[in-house]
C-alpha positions as CSV (number, residue, x, y, z in Angstrom):
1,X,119.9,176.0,28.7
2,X,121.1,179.0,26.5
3,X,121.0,177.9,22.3
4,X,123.8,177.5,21.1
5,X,124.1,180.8,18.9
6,X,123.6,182.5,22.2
7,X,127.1,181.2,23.3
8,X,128.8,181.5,19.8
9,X,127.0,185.4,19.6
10,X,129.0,185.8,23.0
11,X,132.7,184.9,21.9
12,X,131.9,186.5,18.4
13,X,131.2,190.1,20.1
14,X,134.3,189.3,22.3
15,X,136.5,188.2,19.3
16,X,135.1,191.5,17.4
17,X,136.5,193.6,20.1
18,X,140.1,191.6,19.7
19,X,139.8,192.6,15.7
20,X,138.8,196.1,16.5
21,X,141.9,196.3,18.7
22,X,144.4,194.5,15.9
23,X,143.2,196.9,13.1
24,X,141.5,195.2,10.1
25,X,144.9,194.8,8.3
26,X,146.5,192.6,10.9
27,X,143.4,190.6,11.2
28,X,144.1,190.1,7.4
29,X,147.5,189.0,8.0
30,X,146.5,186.2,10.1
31,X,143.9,184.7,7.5
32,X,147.0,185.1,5.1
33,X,149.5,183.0,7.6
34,X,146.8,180.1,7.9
35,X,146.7,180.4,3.8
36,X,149.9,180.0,4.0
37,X,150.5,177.3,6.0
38,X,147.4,175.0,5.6
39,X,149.0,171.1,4.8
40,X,147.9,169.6,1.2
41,X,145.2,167.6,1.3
42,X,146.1,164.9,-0.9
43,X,143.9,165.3,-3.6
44,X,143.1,167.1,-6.2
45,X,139.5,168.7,-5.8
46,X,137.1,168.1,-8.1
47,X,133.6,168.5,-9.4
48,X,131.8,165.3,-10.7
49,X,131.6,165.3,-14.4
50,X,129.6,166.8,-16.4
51,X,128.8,169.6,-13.4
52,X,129.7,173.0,-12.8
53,X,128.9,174.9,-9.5
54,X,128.9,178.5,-8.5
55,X,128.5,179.4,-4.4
56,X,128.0,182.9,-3.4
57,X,129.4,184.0,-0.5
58,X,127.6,186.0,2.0
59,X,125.2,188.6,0.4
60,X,124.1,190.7,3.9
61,X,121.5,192.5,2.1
62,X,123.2,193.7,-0.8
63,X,120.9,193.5,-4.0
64,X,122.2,195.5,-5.8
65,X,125.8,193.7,-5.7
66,X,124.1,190.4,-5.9
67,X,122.0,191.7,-9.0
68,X,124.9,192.2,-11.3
69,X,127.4,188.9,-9.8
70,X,123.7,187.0,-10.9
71,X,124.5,188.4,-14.3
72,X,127.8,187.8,-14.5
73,X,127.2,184.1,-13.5
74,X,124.6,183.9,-15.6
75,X,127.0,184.9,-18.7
76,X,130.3,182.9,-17.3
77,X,128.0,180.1,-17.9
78,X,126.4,180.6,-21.3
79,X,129.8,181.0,-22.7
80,X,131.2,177.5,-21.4
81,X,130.3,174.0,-22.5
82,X,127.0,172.6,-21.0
83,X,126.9,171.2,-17.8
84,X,124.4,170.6,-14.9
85,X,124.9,173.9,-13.1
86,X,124.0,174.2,-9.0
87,X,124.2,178.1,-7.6
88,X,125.0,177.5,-3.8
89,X,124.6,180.4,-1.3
90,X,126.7,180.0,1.5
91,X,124.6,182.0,3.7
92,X,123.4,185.3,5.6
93,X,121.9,186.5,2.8
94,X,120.4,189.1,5.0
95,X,121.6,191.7,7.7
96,X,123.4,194.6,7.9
97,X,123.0,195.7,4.3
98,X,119.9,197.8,3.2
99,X,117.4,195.1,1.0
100,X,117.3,191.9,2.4
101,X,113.7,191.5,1.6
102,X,114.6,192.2,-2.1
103,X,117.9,189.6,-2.1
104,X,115.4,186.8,-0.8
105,X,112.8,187.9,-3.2
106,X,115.7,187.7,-6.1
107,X,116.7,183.9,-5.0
108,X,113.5,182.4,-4.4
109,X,112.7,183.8,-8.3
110,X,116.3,182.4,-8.9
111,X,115.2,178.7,-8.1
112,X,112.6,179.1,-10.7
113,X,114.8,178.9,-12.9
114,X,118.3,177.4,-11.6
115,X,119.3,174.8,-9.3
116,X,119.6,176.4,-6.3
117,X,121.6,175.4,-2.9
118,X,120.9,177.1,0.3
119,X,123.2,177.1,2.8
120,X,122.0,178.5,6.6
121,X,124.1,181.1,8.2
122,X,124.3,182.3,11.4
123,X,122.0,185.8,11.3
124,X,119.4,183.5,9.3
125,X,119.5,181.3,12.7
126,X,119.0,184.7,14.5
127,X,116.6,185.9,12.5
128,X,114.3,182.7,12.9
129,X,114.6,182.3,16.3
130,X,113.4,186.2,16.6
131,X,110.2,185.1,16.0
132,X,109.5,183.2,19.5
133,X,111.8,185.3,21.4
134,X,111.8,188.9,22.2
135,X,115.1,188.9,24.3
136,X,116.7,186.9,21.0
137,X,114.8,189.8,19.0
138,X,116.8,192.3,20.7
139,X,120.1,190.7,20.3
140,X,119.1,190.4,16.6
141,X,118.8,193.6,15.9
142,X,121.6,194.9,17.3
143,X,124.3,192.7,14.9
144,X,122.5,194.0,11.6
145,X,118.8,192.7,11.8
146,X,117.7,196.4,12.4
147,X,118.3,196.7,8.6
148,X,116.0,193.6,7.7
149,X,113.4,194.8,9.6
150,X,113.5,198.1,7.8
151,X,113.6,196.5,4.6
152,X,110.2,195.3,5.3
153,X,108.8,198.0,6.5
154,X,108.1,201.5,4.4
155,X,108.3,203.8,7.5
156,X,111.8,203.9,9.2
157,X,109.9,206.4,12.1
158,X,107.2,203.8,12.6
159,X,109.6,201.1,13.6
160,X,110.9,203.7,15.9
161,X,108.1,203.9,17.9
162,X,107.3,199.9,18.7
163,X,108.6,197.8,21.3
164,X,110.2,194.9,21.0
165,X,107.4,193.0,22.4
166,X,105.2,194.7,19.5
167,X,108.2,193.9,16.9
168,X,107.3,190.4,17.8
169,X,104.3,190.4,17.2
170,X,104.1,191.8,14.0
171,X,107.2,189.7,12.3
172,X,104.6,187.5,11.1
173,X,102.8,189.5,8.7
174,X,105.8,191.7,8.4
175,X,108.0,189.0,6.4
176,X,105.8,187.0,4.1
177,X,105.6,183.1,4.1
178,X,107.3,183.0,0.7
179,X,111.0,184.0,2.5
180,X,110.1,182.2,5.8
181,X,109.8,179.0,3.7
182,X,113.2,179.6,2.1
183,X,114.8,180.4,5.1
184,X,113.6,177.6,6.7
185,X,114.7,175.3,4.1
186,X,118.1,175.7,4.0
187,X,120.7,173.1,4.5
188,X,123.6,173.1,7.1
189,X,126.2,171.6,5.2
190,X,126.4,170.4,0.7
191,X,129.4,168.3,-0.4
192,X,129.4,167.9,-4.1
193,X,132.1,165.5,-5.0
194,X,135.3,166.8,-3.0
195,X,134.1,170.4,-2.0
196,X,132.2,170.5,1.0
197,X,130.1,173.8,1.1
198,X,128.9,175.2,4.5
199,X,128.5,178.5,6.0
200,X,131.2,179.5,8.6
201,X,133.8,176.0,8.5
202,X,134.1,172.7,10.2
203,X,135.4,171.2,13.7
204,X,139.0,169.8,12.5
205,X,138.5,166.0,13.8
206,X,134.8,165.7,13.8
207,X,133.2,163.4,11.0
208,X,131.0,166.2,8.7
209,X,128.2,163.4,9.9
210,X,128.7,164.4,13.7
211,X,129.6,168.1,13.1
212,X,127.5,170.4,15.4
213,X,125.2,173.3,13.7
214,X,127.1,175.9,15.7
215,X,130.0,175.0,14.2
216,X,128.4,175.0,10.9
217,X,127.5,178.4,11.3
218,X,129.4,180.2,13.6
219,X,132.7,178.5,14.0
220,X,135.9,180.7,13.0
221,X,139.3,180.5,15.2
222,X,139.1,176.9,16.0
223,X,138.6,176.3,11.9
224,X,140.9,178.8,10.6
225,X,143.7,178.5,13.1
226,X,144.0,174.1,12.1
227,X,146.3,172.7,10.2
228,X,144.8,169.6,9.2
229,X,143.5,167.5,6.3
230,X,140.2,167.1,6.1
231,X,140.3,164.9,2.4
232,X,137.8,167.7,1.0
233,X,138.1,171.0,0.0
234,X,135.6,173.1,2.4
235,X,133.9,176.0,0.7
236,X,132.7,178.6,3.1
237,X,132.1,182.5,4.0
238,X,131.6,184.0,7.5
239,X,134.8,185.2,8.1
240,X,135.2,188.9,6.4
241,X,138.4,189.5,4.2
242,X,139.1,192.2,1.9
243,X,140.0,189.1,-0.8
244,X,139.4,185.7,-1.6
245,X,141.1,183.6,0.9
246,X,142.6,180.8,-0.8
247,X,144.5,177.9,1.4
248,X,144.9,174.0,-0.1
249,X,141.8,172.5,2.1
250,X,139.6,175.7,2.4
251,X,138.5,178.6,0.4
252,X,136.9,181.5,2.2
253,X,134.9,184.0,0.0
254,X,133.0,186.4,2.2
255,X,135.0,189.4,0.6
256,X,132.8,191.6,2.6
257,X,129.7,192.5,0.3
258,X,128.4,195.2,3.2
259,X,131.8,195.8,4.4
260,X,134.0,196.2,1.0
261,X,131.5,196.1,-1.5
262,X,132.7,193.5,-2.6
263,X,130.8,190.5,-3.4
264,X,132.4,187.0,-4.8
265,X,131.2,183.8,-6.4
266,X,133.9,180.7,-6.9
267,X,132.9,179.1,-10.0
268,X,134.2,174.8,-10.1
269,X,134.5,172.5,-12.8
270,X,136.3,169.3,-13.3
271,X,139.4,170.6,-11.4
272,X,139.2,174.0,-12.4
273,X,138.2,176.8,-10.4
274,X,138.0,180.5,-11.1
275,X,136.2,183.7,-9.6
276,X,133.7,186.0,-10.2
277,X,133.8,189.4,-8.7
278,X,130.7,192.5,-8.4
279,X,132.2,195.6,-6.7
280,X,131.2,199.0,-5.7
281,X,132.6,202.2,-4.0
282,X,131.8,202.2,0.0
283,X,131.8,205.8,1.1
284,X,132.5,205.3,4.8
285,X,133.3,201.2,5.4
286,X,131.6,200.1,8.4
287,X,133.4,198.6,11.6
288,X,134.3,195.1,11.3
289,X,132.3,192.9,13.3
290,X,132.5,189.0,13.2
291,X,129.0,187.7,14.6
């Protein structure tokens, strides 16, 4: 039987080729409409007392962004009241950008010193199953894991020459057991009082107790398209937008770190929320791809 990110990977590439096709704007549109027209939840969201929480949205390699948004976190929350603080990363911290070694160097040194959440996304699934599959291997490195390989390794032209079967074999002293332990330590799903923080959404319907981990991680059209009320507010990334998608029950804040440049933190206190934002100039933006 095929795992289950085999058959999201699947309707991701085909859904890819639909955005592609639409243009990036009108795909933009759409998340805007189910903004728009996501019911109230009936609530007003809010963070227990006496606790504040930033989550990160997806990273994809990007140190350099997620250097400077550490910073800027770091300051937000010298300059408020003290609280007990929890950093959450929403996943696929890794991928498609250039230093994934280095952004999984820079948060396992971050939980020396913070609270840190991890949330499991769905190219750290790919990634980890990489290691006992040279067919998964492949697939891997063709939807940005080519670029966390090379992060580990200092010569691009070496890599060139091996074959996947070799690849395999040398993932284990490639990637040290400092990031394979973080990796494999990271949570599907974190609900601090009503925000719910996972990587990709939720099933609408489905108790968060009985939700699926492909859901967790790769769901998107059957989350984004509902109009329904889950009681919680659900924190999540996967799903690229140039900005911070807002609606009343979810808050999407992969603004497209590797895509955009553009890498965002939510910051939630009490019932306050606000944003934090680390940009840079992309010379030539990369084609949108959804897996």
């Amino acid at each position: 039987m095929r795992q289950a990110w085999q058959t999201s990977l699947h309707a991701a590439v085909k859904q890819s080729i639909c955005i592609n096709v639409l243009g990036f704007g009108q795909f933009s549109k759409i998340l805007r409409h189910w903004q728009r027209n996501s019911r109230a939840c009936g609530l007003k969201a809010r963070i227990p007392q006496g606790h504040r929480v930033y989550a990160i949205g997806d990273v994809h390699g990007c140190a350099d962004l997620l250097a400077v948004l550490l910073e800027r976190i770091d300051a937000d929350d010298f300059a408020r009241e003290p609280a007990e603080t929890t950093v959450v990363f929403l996943g696929d911290l890794i991928d498609r950008g250039p230093d994934s070694a280095r952004v999984l160097d820079m948060v396992a040194d971050l939980q020396t010193r913070r609270n840190v959440r991890l949330i499991v996304g769905n190219h750290e699934e790919m990634f980890l199953a990489s290691f006992g599959s040279g067919r998964v291997l492949r697939q891997f490195l063709q939807h940005g894991g080519r670029e966390t390989i090379l992060s580990y390794m200092e010569d691009a032209d070496a890599y060139a020459r091996l074959t996947i079967e070799e690849l395999r074999e040398q993932l284990p002293r490639l990637v040290p057991e400092r990031h394979l332990q973080l990796l494999r330590s990271m949570d599907n799903i974190l609900m601090i009082g009503d925000y719910v923080f996972v990587h990709a959404g939720i099933r609408p319907g489905v108790p968060l107790a009985e939700q699926s981990e492909q859901d967790l991680r790769w769901i998107r059209k059957d989350f984004l398209d509902a109009d329904f009320d889950p009681g919680f507010v659900v924190v999540h990334g996967h799903t690229v937008a140039p900005d911070v998608i807002s609606g009343s029950c979810r808050i999407g804040i992969d603004t497209g770190a590797y895509l955009h440049g553009r890498l965002t933190a939510i910051g939630l206190e009490g019932v306050t929320r606000w944003f934090l934002h680390e940009e840079k100039a992309i010379a030539s933006p990369m084609p949108v791809v959804s897996a």
